[in-house]
Backbone bond lengths (Angstrom), bond angles and torsions (degrees), N, CA, C in turn:
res aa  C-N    CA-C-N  psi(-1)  N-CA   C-N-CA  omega(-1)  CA-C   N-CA-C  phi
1 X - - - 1.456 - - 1.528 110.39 -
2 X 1.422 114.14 135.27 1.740 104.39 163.80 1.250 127.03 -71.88
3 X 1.275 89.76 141.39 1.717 106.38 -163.89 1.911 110.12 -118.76
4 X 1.742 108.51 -19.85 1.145 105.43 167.17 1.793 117.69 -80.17
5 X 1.137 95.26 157.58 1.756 104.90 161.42 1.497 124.60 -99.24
6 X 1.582 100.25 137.08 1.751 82.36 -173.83 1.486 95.84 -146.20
7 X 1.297 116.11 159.90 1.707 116.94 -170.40 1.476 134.56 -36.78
8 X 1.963 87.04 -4.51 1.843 77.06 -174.02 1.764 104.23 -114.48
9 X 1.269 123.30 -177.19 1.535 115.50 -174.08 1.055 115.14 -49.46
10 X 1.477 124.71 169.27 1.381 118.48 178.76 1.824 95.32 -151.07
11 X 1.134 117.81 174.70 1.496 123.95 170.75 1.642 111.65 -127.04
12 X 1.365 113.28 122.62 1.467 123.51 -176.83 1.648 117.82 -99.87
13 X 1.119 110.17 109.41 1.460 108.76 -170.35 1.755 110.86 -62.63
14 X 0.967 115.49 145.14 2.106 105.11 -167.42 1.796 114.30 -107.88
15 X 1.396 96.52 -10.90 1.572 117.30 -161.65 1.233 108.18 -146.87
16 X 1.543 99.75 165.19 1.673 107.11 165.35 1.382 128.71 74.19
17 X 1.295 134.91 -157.07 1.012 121.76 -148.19 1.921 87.40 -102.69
18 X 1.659 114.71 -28.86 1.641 81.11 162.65 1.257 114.52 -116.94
19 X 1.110 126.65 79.56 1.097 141.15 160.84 1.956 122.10 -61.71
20 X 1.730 120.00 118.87 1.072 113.46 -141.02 0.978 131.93 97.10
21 X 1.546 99.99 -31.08 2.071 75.86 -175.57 1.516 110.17 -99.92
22 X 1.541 101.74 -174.87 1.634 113.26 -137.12 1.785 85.26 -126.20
23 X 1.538 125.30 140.59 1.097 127.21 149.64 1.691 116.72 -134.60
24 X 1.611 107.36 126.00 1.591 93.44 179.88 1.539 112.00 -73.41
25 X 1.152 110.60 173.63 1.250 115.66 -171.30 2.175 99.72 -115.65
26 X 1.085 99.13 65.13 1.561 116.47 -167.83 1.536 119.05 -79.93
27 X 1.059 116.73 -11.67 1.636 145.40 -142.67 1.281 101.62 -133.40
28 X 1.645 100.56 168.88 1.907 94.92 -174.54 1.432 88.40 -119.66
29 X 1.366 120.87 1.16 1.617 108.25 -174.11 1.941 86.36 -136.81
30 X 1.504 104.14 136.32 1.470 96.87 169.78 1.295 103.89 -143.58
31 X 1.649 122.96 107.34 1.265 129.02 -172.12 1.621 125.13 -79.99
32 X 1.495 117.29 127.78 1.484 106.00 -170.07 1.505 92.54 -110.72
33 X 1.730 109.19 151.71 1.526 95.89 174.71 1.606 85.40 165.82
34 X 1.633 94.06 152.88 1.435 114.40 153.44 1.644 116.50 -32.74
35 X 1.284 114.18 -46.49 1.832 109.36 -148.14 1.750 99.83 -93.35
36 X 1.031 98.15 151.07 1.827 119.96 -159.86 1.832 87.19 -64.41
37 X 1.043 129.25 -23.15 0.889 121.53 168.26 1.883 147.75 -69.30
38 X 1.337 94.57 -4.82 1.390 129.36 -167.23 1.608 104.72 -80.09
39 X 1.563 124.66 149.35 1.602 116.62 171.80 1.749 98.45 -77.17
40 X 0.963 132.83 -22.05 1.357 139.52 -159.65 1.684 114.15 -136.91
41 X 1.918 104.45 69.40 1.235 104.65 169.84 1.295 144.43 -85.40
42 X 1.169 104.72 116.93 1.672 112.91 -176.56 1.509 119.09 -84.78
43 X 1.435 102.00 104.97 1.758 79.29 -176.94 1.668 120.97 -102.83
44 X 1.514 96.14 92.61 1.832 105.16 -163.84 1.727 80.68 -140.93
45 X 1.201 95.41 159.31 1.758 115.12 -169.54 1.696 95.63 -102.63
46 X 1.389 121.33 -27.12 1.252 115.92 159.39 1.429 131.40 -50.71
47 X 1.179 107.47 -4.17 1.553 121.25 -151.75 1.791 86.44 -126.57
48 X 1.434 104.37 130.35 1.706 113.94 165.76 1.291 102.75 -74.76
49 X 1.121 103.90 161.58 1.686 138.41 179.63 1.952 103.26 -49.10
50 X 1.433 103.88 -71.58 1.244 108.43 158.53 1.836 116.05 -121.24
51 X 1.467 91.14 109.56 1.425 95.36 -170.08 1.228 118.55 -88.52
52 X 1.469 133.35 -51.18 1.364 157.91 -155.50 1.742 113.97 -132.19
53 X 1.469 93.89 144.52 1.600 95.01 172.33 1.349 106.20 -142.56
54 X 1.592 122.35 139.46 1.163 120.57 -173.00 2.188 99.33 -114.17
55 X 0.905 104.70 121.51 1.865 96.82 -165.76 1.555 89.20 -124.67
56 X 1.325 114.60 146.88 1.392 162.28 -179.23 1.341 101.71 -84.45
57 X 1.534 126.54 94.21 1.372 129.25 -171.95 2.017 101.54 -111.88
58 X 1.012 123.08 176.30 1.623 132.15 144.36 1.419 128.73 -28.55
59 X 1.773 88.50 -61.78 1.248 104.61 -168.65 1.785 102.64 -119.14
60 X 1.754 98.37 52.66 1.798 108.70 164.91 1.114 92.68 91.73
61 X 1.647 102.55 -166.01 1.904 120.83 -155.78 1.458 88.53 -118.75
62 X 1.342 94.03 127.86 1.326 120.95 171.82 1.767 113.93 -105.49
63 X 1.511 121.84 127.53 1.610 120.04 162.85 1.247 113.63 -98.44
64 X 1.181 120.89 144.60 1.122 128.19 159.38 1.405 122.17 -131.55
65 X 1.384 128.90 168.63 1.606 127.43 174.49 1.356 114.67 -66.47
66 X 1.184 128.64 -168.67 1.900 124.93 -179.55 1.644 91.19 -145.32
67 X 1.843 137.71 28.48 0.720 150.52 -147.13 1.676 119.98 28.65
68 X 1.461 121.51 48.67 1.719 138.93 164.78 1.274 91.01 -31.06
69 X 1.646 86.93 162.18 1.989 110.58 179.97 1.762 89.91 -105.27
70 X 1.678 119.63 -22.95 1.745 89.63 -177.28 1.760 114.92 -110.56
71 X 2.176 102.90 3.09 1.551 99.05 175.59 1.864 85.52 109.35
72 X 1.433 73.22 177.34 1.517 88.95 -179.18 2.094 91.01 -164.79
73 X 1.369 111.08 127.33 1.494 104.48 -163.42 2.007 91.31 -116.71
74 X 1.090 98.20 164.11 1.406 110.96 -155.98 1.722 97.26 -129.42
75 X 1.181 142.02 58.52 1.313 145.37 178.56 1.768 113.79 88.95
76 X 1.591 97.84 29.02 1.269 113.39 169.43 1.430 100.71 109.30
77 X 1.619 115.32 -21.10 1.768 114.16 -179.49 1.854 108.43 -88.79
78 X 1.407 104.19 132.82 1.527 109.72 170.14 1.606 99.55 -54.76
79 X 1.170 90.84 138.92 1.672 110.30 -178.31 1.551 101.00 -93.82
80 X 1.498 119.54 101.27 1.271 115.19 -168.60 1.901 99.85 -103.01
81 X 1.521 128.63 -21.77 1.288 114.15 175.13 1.802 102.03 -139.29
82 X 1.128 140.35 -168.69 1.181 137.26 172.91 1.510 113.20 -58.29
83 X 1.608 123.43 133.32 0.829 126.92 -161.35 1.816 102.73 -137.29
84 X 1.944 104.82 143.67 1.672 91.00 -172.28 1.943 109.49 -81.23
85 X 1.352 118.53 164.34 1.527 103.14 165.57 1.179 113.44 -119.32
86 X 1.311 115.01 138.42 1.548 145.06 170.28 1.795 122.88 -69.80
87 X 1.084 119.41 134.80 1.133 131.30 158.81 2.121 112.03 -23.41
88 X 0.957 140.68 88.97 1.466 126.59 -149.72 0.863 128.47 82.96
89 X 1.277 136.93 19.66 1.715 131.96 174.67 1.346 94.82 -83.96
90 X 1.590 92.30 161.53 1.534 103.17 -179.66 1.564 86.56 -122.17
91 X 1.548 105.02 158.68 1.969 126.76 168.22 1.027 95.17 -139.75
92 X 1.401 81.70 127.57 2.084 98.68 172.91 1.591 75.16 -114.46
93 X 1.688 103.02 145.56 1.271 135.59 -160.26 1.893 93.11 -117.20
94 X 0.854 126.12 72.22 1.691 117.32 -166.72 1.489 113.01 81.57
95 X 1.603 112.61 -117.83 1.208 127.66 160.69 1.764 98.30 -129.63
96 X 1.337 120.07 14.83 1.159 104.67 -172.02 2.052 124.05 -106.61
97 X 1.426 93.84 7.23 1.362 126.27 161.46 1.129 141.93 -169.81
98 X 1.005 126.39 170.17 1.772 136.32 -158.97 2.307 92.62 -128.11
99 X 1.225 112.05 127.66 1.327 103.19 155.32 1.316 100.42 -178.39
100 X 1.832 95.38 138.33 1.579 126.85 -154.82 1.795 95.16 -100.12
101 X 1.448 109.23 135.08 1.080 128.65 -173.22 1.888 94.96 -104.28
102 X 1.332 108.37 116.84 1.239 121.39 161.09 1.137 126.43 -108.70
103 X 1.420 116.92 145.28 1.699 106.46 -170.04 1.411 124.02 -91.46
104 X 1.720 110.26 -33.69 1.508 121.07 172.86 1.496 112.21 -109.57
105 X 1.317 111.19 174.15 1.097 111.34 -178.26 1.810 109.04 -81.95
106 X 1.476 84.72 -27.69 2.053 98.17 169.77 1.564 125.74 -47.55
107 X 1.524 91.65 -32.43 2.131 101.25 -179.58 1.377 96.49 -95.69
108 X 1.321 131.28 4.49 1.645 97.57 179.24 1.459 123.51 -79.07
109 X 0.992 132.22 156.80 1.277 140.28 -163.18 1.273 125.46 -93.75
110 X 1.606 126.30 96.62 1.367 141.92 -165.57 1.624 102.78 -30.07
111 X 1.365 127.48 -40.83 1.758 139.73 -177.74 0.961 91.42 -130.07
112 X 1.505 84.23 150.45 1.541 113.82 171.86 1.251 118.65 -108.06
113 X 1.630 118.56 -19.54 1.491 133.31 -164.56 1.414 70.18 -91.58
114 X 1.001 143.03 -69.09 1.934 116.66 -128.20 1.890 107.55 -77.34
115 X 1.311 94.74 -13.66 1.562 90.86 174.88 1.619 107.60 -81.57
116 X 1.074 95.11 -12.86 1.831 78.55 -171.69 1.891 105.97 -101.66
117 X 1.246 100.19 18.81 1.622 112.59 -172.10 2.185 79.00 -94.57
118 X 1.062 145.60 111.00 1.055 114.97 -179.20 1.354 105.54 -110.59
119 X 1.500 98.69 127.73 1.971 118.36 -174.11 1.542 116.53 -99.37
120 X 1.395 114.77 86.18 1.543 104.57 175.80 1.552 93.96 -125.40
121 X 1.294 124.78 126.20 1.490 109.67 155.96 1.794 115.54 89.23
122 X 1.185 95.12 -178.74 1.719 105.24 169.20 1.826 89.74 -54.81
123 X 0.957 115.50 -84.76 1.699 150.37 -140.85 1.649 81.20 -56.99
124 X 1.234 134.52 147.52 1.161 138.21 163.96 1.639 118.13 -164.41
125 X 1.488 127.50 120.63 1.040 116.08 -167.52 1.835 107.12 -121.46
126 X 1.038 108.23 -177.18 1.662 114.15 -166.97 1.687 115.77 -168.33
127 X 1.664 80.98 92.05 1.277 89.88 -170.75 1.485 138.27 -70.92
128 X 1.605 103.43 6.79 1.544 79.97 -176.68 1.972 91.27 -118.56
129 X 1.053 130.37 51.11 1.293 165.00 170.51 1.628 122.13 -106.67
130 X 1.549 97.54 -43.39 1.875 118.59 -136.94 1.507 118.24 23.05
131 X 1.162 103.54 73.61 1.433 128.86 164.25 1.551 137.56 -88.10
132 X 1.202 137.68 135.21 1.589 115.06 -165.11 2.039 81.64 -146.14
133 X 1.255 108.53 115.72 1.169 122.92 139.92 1.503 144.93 -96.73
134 X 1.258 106.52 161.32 1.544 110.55 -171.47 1.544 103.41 -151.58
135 X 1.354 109.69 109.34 1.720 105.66 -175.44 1.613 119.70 67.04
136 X 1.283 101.07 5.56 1.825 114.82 -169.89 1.293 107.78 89.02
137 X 1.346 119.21 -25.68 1.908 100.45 164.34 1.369 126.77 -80.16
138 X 1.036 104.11 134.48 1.828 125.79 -164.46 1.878 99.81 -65.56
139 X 1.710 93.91 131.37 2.119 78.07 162.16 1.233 90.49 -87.18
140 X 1.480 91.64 137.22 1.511 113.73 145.17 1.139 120.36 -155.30
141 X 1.510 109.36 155.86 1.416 140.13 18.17 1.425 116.25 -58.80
142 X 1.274 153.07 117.67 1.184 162.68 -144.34 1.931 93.14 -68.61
143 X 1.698 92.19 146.74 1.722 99.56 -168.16 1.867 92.98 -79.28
144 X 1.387 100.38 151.02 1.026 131.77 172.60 1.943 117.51 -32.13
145 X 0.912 135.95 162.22 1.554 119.23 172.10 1.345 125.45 -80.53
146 X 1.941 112.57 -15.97 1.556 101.49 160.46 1.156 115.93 -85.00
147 X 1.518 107.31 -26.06 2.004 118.67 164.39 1.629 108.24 -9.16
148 X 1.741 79.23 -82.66 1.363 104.45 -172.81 1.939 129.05 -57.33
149 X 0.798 108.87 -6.33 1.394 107.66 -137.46 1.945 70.87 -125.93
150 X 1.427 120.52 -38.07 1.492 108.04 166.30 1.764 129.25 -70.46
151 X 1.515 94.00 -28.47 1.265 107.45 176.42 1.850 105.02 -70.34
152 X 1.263 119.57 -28.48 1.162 118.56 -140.35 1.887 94.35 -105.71
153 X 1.874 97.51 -13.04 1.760 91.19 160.47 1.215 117.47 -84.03
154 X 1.611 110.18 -28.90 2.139 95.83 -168.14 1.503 88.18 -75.50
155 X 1.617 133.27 -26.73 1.481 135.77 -145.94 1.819 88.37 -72.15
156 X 1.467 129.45 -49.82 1.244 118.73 174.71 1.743 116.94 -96.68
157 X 1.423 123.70 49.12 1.098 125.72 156.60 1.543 106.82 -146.85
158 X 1.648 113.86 66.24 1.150 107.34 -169.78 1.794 127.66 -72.53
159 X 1.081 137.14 114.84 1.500 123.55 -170.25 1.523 98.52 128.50
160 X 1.607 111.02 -28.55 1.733 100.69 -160.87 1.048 97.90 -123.71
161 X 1.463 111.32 137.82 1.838 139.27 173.81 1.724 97.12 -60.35
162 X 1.738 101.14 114.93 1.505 104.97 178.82 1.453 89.31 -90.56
163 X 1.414 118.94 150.53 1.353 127.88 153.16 1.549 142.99 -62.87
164 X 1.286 136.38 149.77 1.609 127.60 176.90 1.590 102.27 -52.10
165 X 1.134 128.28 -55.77 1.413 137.52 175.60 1.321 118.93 -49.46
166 X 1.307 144.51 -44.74 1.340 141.11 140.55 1.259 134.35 -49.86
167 X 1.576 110.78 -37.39 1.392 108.03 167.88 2.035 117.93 -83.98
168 X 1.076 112.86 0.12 1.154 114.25 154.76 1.675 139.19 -90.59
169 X 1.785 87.84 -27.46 1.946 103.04 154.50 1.134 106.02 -52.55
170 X 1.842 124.09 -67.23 0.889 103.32 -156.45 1.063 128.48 -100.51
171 X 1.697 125.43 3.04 1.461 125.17 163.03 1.391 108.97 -85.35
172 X 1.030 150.93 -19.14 1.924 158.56 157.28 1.384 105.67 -96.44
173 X 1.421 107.50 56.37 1.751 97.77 165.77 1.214 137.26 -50.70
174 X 1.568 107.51 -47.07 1.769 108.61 153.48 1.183 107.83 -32.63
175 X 1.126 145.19 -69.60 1.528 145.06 -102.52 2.166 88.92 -105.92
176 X 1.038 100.95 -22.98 1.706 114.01 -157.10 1.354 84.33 42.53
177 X 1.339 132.53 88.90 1.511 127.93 138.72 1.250 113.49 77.21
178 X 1.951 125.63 -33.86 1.468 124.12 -176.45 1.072 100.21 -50.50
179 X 1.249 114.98 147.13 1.905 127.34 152.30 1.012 107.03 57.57
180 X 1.587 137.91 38.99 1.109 148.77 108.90 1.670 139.38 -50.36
181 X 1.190 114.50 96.04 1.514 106.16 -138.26 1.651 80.65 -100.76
182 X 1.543 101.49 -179.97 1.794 124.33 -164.74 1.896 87.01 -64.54
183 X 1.837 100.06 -68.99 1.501 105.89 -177.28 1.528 112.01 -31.94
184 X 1.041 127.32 -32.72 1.443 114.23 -152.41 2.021 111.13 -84.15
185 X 1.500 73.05 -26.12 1.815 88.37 -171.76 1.776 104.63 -86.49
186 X 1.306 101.75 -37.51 1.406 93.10 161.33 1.252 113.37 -39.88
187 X 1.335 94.79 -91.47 2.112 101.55 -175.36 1.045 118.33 -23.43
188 X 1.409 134.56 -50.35 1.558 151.10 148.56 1.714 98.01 -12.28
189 X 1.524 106.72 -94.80 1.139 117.92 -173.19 2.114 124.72 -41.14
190 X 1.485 99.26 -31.93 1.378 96.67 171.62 1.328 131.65 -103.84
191 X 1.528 108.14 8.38 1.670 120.58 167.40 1.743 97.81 -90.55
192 X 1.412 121.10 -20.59 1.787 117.37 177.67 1.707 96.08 -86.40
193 X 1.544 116.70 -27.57 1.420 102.86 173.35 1.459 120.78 -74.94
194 X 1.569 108.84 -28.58 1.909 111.39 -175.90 1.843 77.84 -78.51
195 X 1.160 134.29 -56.27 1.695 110.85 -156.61 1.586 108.16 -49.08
196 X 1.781 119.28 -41.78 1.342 89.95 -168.14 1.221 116.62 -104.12
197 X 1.440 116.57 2.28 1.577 104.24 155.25 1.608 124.43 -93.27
198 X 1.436 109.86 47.41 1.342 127.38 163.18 1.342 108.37 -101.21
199 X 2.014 116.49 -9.28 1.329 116.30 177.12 1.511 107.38 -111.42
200 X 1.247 109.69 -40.45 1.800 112.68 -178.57 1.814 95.25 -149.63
201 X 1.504 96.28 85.45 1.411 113.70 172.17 1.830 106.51 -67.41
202 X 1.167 131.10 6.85 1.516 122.48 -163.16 1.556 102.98 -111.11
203 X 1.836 114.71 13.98 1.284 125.00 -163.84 1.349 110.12 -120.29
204 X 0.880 142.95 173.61 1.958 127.62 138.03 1.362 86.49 -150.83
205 X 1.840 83.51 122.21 1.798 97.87 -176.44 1.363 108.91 -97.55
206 X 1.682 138.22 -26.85 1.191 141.28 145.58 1.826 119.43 -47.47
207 X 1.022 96.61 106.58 1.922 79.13 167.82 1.542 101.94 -137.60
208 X 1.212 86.62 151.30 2.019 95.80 -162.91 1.418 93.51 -99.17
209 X 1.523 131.06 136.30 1.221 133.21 130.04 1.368 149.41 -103.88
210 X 1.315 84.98 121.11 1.764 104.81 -145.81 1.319 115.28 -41.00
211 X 1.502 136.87 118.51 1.418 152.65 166.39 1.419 92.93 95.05
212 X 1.247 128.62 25.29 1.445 118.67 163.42 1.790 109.78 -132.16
213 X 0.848 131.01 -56.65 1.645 146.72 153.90 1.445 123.50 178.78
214 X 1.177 103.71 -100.97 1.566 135.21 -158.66 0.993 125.83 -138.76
215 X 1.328 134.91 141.14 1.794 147.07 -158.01 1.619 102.38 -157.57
216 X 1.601 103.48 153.57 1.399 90.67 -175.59 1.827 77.67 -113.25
217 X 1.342 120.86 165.69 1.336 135.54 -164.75 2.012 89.81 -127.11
218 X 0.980 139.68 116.10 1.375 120.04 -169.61 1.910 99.76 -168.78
219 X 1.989 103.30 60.54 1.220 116.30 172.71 1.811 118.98 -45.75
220 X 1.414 137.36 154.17 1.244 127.49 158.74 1.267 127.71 -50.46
């Protein structure tokens, strides 16, 4: 795997088992996927054979899906057709990685562990742990995996109303969202509200706005 940095973009894995490592983006085609054949092997069963493609356009690097069974999300949004990348985007690779697309060699990030420790607020979670704090006390018994994985979209879109439709991409990745009904995400949403006001009930860090979705509320 590449491990040097060199002037042109690169992708930083944020989690998991390779967490740290470095790939340039040197190539006009850069394949992510389960199969030994891929520039970017993941070896998780969550992950298709050939999952992801990162392509070398005119106008920059574009990802797109390779039609995957668990998605491929693009700054928390299911990546439903080719999409351009930005200086800071994040790709979640399934659920089986996190990796930040930088554009220069100037933004890359001295650590790799401390970004993925993520510090906003009371509420702070850490994903390659699955950890959920509140004031520094841990919930536990640790939230569930759609628990988590809902908390963990408004938790990285702080300020912006996530939608019913996104938060069902990305907590039912199989499902891309079909037959995900309103009821279901409710219930969802108010078993993550009884978990964390079992630690600081005097808060409500979920708050819904009505006909738009979800916000995470997550004061210092």
């Amino acid at each position: 795997m590449p491990d040097q940095i060199s002037d042109l973009p690169v992708l930083i894995a944020q989690a998991g088992k390779l967490q740290g490592q470095i790939w340039n983006l040197d190539k006009d085609e850069l394949l992510i996927g389960r199969g030994a054949d891929c520039d970017v092997v993941i070896p998780d069963r969550q992950v298709s054979r050939h999952h992801a493609r990162i392509r070398r356009t005119m106008n920059g690097f574009y990802i797109e899906d390779l039609g995957s069974k668990n998605g491929t999300h693009l700054n928390g949004s299911l990546i439903q057709s080719p999409a351009p990348l930005q200086d800071g985007d994040e790709v979640q690779v399934a659920l089986a990685i996190r990796l930040s697309y930088v554009g220069t060699e100037a933004t890359v990030p001295l650590t790799v562990s401390e970004t993925d420790q993520m510090i906003l607020g009371r509420l702070r979670m850490d994903p390659q742990a699955h950890r959920v704090t509140i004031r520094d006390t841990e919930v536990d018994p640790p939230l569930s995996p759609p628990q988590y994985r809902f908390l963990e979209l408004i938790y990285r879109n702080p300020g912006r109303v996530v939608s019913r439709d996104e938060i069902a991409e990305f907590v039912w990745p199989g499902t891309k969202g079909i037959g995900v009904s309103n009821q279901a995400i409710d219930a969802l949403v108010r078993r993550v509200r009884d978990r964390l006001a079992e630690i600081d009930p005097d808060h409500a860090y979920v708050v819904t706005v009505r006909g738009h979705g979800f916000r995470l509320d997550n004061p210092a």
